[in-house]
N, C-alpha and C positions, 0 to 999 in steps of 0.2 A: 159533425163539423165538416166544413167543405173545405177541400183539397185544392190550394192553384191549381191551376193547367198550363204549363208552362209554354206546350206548344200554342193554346188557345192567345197567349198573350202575343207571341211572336206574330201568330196569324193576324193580329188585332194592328198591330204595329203595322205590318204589310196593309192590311188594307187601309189604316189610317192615310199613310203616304199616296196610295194610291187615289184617295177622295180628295187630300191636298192637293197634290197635283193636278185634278180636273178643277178642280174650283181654281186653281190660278189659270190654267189655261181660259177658265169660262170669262171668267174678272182680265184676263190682257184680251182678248177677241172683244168682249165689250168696247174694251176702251179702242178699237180698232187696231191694236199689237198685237203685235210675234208673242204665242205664247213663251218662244225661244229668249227672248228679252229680258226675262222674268228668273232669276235664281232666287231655288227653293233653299234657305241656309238652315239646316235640322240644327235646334238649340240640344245641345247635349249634354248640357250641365246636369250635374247628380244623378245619373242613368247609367245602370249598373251595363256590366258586359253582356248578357245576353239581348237588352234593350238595342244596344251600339250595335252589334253584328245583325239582327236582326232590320236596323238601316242599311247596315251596310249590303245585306242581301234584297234591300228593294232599289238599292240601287244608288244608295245616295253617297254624294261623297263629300258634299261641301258642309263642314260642321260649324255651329257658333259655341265657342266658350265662355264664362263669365272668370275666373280665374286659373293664372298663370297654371298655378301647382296642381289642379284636378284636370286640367286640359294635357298636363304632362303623364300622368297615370292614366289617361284612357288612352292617350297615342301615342307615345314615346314609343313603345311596344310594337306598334300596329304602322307606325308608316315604313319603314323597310317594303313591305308586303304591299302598301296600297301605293303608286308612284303617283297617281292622280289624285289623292286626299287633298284638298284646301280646307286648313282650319283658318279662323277668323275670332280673332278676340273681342268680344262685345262687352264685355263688363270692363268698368273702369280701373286701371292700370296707374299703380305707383310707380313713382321713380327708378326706388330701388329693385322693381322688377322688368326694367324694361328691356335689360342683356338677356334676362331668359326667354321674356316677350317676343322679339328679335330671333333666337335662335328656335324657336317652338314653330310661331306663328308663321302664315303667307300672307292675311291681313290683319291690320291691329284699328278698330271701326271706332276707339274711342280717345281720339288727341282733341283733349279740351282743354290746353295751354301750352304758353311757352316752353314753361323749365320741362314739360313732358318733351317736346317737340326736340330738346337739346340735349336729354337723355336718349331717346330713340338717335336720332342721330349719329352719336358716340358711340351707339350700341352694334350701331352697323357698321361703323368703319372699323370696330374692333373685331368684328365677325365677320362681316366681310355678305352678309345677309342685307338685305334691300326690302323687306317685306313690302307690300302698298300701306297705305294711311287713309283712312277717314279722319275726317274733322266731326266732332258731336256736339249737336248744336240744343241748346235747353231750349226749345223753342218756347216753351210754358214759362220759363224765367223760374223754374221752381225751386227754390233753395236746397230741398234735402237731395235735389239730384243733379247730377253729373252732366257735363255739358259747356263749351262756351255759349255767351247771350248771343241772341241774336244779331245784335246793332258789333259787335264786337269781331262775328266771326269770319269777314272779310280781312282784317288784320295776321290774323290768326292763320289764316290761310294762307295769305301773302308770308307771310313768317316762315310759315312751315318748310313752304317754296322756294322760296328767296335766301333766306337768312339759312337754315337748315339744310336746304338739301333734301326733303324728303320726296317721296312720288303720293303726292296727294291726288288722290283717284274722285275722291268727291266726300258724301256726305253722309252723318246717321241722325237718327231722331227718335225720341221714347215721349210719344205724346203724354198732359199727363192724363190720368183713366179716368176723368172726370168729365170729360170735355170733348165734343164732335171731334173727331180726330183731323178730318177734313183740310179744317186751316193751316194746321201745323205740315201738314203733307205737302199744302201750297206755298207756306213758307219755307219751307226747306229747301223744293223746286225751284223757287224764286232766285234766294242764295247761290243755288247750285249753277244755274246759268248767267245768273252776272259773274262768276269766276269759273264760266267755263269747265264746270265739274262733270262728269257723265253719269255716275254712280251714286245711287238715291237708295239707303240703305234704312229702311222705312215701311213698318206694317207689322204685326205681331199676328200671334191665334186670331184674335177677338175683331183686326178690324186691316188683313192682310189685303182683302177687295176694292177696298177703298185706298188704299196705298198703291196697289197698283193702276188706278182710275187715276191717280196722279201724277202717275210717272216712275216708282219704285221701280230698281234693275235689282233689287235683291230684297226679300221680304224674310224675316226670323221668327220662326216659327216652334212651340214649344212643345207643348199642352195639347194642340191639334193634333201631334203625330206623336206622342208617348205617353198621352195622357196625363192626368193631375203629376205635378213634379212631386217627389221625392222629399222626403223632409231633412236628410243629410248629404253630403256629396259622397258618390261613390269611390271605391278605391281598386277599379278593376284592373 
């Protein structure tokens, strides 16, 4: 029977980031950008604590979560100690959790409506937190996911802005996996400069090169840099 190696994983993880990070440098110099332009956001959903320190020893600091309550067990703990940590909430967010959203997060990548937009809101003046905001936009029009449509999300934005109060930084996108991803990069980019947006939050493992070939300032990255995900979330 063969034994993990636990050190062999950490090392696996180090180099993982290390390949990541040249392939985005290689994909923004293509596109004639700063590879500095480019933020790598480590997806760290269901990744147990030696996976996490072992980013944190290559350097990383900027994480994505997919929910509230397991982004609270891997860092609640851990930001004291890290003053430079940015987390970013990438999976989609309930109402009822948007005072802990608010107090956890520094970005929250997924406001795909109003009554969100007016919880977040509420959630800041009573905490007195400001996190930034993306708007997430379905560009696929796909039903089972998450997102305002696209003909829509000018409103939405303006909302967010206007009506709310929030600091809407720009944009996110989850192409769906069927489909050149390409379009959806350009649609989002589209969006993003008629409202004046800077932040194009856009590209996964499978198709990060081509998001930044479009303009992506921050690309989320999973499976490239911890390997196949985890089948439960962790509780480190």
């Amino acid at each position: 029977m063969t034994v993990p190696n636990p050190a062999a994983a950490v090392s696996s993880i180090a180099d993982r980031f290390a390949q990541v990070r040249g392939r985005i440098a290689e994909a923004a110099k293509a596109a004639g950008r700063d590879p500095a332009s480019v933020v790598l956001t480590a997806v760290s959903k269901t990744q147990g604590a030696q996976a996490l320190q072992a980013a944190l020893d290559a350097g990383q600091r900027v994480f994505g979560e997919n929910r509230v309550q397991e982004a609270q067990a891997h860092w609640a703990a851990r930001r004291a100690a890290l003053p430079d940590l940015e987390l970013r909430l990438i999976g989609p967010l309930q109402t009822n959790k948007a005072l802990e959203a608010v107090e956890l997060f520094d970005v929250i990548e997924t406001l795909d409506r109003e009554r969100l937009a007016a919880a977040l809101a509420a959630a800041m003046t009573r905490t007195g937190r400001r996190p930034s905001v993306l708007v997430q936009v379905n560009t696929g029009a796909e039903p089972q996911k998450a997102g305002v449509l696209p003909g829509d999300a000018d409103a939405l934005i303006a909302a967010a802005r206007d009506r709310y109060g929030l600091k809407v930084e720009g944009l996110m996108c989850i192409p769906p996996a069927d489909e050149d991803p390409a379009p959806h990069f350009a649609l989002l980019a589209a969006i993003a400069a008629r409202n004046e947006l800077s932040v194009l939050s856009m590209g996964m493992s499978g198709d990060y090169p081509a998001a930044i070939a479009a303009g992506a300032t921050h690309v989320r990255v999973g499976s490239a840099l911890f390997g196949e995900r985890n089948t439960a979330p962790a509780t480190s």
